[in-house]
C-alpha positions as CSV (number, residue, x, y, z in Angstrom):
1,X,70.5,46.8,68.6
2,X,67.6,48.4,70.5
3,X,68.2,46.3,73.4
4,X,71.8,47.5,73.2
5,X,70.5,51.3,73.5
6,X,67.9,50.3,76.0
7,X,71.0,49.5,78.6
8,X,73.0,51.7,77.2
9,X,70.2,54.6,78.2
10,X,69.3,52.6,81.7
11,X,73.3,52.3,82.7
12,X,73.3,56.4,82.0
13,X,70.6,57.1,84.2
14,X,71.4,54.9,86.4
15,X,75.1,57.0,86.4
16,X,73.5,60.3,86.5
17,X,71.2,59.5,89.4
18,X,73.9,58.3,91.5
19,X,76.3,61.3,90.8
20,X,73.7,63.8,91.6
21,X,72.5,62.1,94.9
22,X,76.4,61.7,96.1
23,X,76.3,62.5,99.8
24,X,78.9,64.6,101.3
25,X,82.6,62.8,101.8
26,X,83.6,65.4,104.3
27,X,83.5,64.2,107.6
28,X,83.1,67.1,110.7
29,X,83.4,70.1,107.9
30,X,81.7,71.8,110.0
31,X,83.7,71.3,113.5
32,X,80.8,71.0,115.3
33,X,81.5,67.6,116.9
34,X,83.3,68.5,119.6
35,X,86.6,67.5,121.1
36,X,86.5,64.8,124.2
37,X,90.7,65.0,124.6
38,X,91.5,68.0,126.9
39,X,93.2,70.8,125.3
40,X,97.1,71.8,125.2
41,X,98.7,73.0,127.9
42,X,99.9,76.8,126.9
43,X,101.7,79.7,128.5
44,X,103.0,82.9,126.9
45,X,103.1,86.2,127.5
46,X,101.7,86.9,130.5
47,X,99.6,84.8,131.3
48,X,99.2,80.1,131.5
49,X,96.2,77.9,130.2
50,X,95.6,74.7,131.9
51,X,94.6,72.0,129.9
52,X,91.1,72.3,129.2
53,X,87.8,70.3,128.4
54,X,85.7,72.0,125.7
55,X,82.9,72.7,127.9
56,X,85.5,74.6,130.5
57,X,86.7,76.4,127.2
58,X,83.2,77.5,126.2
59,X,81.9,79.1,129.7
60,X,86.0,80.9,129.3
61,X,88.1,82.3,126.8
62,X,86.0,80.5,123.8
63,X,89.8,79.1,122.4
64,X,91.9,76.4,122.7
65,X,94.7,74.4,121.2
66,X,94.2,70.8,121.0
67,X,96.4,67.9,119.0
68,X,93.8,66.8,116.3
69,X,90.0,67.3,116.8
70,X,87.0,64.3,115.5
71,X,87.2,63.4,112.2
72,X,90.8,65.3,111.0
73,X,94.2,64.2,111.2
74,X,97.2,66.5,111.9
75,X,99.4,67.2,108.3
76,X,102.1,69.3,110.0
77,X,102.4,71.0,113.0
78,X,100.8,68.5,115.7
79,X,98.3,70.8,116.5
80,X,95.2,73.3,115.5
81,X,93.4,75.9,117.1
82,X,89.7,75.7,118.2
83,X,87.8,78.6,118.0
84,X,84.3,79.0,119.7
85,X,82.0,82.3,118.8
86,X,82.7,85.5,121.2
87,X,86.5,84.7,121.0
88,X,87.2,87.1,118.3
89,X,84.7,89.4,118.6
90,X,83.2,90.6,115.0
91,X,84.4,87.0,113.1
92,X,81.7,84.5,114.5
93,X,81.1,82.2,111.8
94,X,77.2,81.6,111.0
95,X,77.5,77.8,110.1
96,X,77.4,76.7,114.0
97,X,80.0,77.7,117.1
98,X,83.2,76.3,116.0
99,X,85.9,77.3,113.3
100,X,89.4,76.7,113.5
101,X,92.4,78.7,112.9
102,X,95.2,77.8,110.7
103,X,98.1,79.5,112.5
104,X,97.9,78.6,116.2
105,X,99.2,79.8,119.4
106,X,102.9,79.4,120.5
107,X,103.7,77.8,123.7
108,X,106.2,79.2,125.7
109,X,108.8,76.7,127.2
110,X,111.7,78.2,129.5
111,X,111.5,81.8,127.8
112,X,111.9,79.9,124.0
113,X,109.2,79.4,121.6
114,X,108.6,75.4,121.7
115,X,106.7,75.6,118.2
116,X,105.7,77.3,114.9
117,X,102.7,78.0,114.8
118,X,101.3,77.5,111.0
119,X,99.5,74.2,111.2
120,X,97.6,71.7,108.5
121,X,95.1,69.4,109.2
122,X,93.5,66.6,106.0
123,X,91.7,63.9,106.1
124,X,91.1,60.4,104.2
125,X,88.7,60.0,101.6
126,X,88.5,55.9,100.3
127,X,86.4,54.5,97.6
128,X,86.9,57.5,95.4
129,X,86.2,57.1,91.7
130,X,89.4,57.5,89.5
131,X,89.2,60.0,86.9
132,X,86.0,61.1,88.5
133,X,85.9,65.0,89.4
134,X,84.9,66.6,92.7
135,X,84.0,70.4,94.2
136,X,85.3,70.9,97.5
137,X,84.0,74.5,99.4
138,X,84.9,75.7,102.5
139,X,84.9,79.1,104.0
140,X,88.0,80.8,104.6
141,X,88.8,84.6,106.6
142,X,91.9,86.1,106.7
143,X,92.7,87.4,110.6
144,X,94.3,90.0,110.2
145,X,95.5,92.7,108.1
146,X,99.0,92.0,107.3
147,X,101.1,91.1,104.0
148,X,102.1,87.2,104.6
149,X,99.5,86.5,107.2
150,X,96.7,85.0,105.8
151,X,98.1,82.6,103.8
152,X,96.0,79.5,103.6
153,X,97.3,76.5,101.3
154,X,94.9,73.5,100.0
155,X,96.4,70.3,99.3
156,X,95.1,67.3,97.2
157,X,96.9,64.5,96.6
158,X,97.0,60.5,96.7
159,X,97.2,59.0,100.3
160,X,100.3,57.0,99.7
161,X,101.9,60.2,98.7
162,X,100.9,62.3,102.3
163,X,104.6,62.3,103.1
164,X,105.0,65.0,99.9
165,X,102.1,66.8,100.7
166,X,104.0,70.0,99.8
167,X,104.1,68.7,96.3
168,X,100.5,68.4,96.0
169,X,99.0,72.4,96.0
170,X,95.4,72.6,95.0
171,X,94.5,76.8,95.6
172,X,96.2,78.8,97.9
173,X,94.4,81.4,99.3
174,X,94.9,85.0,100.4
175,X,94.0,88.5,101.6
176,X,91.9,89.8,98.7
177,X,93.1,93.7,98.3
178,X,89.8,95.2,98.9
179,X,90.3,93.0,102.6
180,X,86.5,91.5,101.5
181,X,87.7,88.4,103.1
182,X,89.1,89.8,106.0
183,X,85.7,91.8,106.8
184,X,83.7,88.3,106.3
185,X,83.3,84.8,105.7
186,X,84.0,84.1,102.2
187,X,83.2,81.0,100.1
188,X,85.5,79.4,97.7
189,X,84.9,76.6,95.4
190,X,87.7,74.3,93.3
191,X,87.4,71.5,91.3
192,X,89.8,68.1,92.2
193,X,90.2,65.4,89.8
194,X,90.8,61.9,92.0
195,X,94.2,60.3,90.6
196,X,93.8,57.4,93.4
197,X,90.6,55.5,95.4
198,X,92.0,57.1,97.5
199,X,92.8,60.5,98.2
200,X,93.9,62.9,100.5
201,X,92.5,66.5,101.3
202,X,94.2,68.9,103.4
203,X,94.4,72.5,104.8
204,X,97.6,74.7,105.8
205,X,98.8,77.9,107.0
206,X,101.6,79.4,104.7
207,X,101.6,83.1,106.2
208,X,105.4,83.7,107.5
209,X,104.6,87.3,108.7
210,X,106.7,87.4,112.2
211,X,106.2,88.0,116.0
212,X,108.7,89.2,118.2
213,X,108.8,88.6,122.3
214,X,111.7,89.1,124.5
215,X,114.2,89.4,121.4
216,X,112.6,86.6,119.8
217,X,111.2,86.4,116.3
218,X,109.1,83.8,114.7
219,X,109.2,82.5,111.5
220,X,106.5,80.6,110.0
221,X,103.7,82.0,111.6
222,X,102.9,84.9,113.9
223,X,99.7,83.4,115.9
224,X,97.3,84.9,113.7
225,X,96.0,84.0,110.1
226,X,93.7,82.1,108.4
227,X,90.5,80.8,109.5
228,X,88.5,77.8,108.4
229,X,85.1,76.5,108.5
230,X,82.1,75.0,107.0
231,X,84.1,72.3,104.4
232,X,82.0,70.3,102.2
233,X,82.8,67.9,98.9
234,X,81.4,66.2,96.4
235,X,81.3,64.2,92.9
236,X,80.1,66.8,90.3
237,X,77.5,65.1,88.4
238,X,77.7,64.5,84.5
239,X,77.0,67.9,82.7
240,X,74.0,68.5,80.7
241,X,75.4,66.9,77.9
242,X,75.3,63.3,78.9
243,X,71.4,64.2,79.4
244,X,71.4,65.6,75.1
245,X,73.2,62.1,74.8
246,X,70.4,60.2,76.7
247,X,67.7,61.6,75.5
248,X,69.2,61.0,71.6
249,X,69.7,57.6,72.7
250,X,66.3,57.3,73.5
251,X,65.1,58.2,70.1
252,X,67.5,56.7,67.9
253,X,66.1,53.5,69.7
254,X,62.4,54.6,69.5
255,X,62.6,54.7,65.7
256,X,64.5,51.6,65.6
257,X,61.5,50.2,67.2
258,X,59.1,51.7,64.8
259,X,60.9,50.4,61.3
């Protein structure tokens, strides 16, 4: 019996040490890696962007569109906005240079809007733990001050099910009325339970507040909204509890011993 206990305790430390040193599954949270493609070609009102290296975007206008950026894949709209600190001035974000924004520029092709601009980006996470729970932060802003502008959608599902990704809301995300997240960076926190090995983590734009040009008016998404940075996860370690149980273990087969 006591060797029984004996595993039983070294198989639950073994368990809680692991959980507790799980490194980050979040590749480029951040954005600070960054893109090598050159970035969209864009014209609008008034004026016509070249496509763009990073660097060239940095010493300019501090934004660009590009198709995907290092380590996330594009969940709908084929596109996401790179932001670089000075471009909005007042919403630099202090966890490096880059954040993105959810609802990205329009392109203008032969006086028509060629796009909508709310975008998602997710990426793959493999060798998850089934049953297992996880905390994914991330720091979201709000743009602006409108109603059904901000809008910003998380999305958690299995891989194999990315082509329902609607389906799969997490959190959504919005203006908070005192506008505490439009004045700063704000952190939120949510707890995903993995259904799969592996799993799918996303991020979208759900603002529909319009934009009108030339007689034009857009619908789902107006060029400004929410803003995204600093993304982390991990597995949440075993609560306190399973430490009570060890420790009871422990002595149950301590006193074993000692009859």
């Amino acid at each position: 019996m006591f060797k029984v206990m004996r595993a039983a305790a070294v198989a639950l430390v073994a368990v809680l040490g692991s959980a507790s040193a799980h490194a980050g599954l979040i590749q480029n949270g951040s954005f600070e890696i960054n893109p090598t493609e050159l970035s969209k070609f864009y014209q609008h009102t008034g004026f016509k962007y070249d496509a763009r290296t990073y660097d060239q975007l940095a010493a300019s206008d501090k934004w660009g569109v590009f198709a995907t950026l290092p380590g996330w894949n594009s969940l709908f709209g084929n596109q996401i906005e790179l932001h670089i600190n000075g471009s909005i001035p007042g919403k630099e974000t202090a966890f490096g240079n880059n954040y993105v924004e959810l609802d990205t520029h329009f392109n203008v092709v032969n006086g028509q809007f060629s796009n909508e601009s709310n975008v998602g980006i997710s990426q793959n996470l493999t060798g998850l733990t089934v049953g297992a729970t996880y905390e994914l932060s991330f720091w979201y802003r709000g743009r602006t001050t409108l109603a059904d502008d901000n809008i910003m959608n998380v999305f958690w599902l299995p891989t194999d099910k990315l082509a329902n990704y609607a389906d799969f809301t997490a959190k959504t995300v919005d203006l908070a009325d005192d506008l505490s997240n439009h004045n700063q960076w704000t952190e939120y926190k949510v707890k995903l339970v993995a259904t799969s090995t592996n799993m799918t983590v996303g991020f979208g734009a759900g603002g529909n507040a319009g934009f009108t040009w030339k007689g034009q008016t857009s619908v789902n998404g107006n060029k400004s909204g929410a803003m995204l940075d600093n993304i982390d996860m991990r597995e949440v370690p075993l609560p306190a509890t399973a430490v009570l149980m060890l420790g009871g273990l422990l002595l149950m087969a301590q006193r074993r011993r000692s009859v």
